[in-house]
PLY file of the C-alpha trace (Angstrom):
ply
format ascii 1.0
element vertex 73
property float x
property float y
property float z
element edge 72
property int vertex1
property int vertex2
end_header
0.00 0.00 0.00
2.78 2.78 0.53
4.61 1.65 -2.66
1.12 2.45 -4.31
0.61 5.88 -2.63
4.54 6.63 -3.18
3.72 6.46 -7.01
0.80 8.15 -6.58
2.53 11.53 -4.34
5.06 11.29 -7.31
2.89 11.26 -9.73
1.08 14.44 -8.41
4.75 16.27 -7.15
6.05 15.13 -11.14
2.28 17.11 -12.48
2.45 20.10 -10.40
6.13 20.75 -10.95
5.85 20.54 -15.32
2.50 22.70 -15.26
2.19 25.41 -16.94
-0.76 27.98 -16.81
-3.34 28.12 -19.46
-4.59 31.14 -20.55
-7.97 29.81 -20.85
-11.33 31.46 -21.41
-15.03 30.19 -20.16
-17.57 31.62 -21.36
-20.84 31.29 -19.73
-21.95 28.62 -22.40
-19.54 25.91 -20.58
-20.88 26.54 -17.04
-24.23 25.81 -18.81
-23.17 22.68 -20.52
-21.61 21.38 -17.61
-24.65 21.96 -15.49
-26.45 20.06 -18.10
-24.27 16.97 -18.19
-24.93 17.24 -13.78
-28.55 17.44 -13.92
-28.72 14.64 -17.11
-26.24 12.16 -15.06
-28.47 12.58 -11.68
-31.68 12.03 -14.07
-30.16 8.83 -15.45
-28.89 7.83 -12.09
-32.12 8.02 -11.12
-33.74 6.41 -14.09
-32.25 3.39 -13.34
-32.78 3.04 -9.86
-35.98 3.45 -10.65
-36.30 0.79 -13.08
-34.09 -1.75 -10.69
-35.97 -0.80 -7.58
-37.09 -4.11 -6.56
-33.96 -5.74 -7.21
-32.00 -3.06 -5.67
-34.31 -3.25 -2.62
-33.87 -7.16 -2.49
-30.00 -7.01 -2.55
-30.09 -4.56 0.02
-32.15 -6.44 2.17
-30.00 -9.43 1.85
-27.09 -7.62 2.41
-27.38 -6.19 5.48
-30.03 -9.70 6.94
-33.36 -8.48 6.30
-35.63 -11.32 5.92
-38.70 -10.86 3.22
-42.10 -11.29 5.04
-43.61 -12.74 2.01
-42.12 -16.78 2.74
-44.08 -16.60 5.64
-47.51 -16.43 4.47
0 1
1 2
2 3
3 4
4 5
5 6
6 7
7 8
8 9
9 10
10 11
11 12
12 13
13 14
14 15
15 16
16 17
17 18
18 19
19 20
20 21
21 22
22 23
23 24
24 25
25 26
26 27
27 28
28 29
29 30
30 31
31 32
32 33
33 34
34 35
35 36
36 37
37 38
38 39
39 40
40 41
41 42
42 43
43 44
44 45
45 46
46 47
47 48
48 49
49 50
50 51
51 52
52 53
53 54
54 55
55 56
56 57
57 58
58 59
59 60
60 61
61 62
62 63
63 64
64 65
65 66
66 67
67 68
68 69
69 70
70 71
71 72
C-alpha cells in the first residue's frame, strides 16, 4: 500500500512541478453545458434506480439480513 501511494505523491509532485498555466477562457456557455451533463447524469442515475428498484431493494435487504415477510404467508 505505501509503494502504491509513493507512485501516486510522485505522480502528483512530477504534475504540479511541469504545469504550466493556461490562458484559458469560459464563457458562460460551458458553465451551462456542464450543469447540463450534472442534472442529465443525476436524471439517469435516477432512471435506473428506478427501473431496478425491486432488485435493488432485495439485494439490500440481503445484504445487510433483512428477511422478506412474504415466505411466511
Amino acid at each position: 500500500m505505501s509503494k502504491l501511494f509513493a507512485a501516486i505523491s510522485l505522480f502528483v509532485m512530477c504534475i504540479a512541478v511541469t504545469s504550466r498555466p493556461a490562458y484559458a477562457y469560459l464563457d458562460p456557455g460551458t458553465a451551462s453545458m456542464l450543469l447540463q451533463g450534472l442534472i442529465g447524469g443525476i436524471a439517469a442515475a435516477g432512471a435506473v434506480i428506478s427501473l431496478n428498484y425491486q432488485r435493488l431493494k432485495h439485494a439490500i435487504q440481503t445484504r445487510f439480513g433483512k428477511k422478506n415477510d412474504k415466505s411466511d404467508h
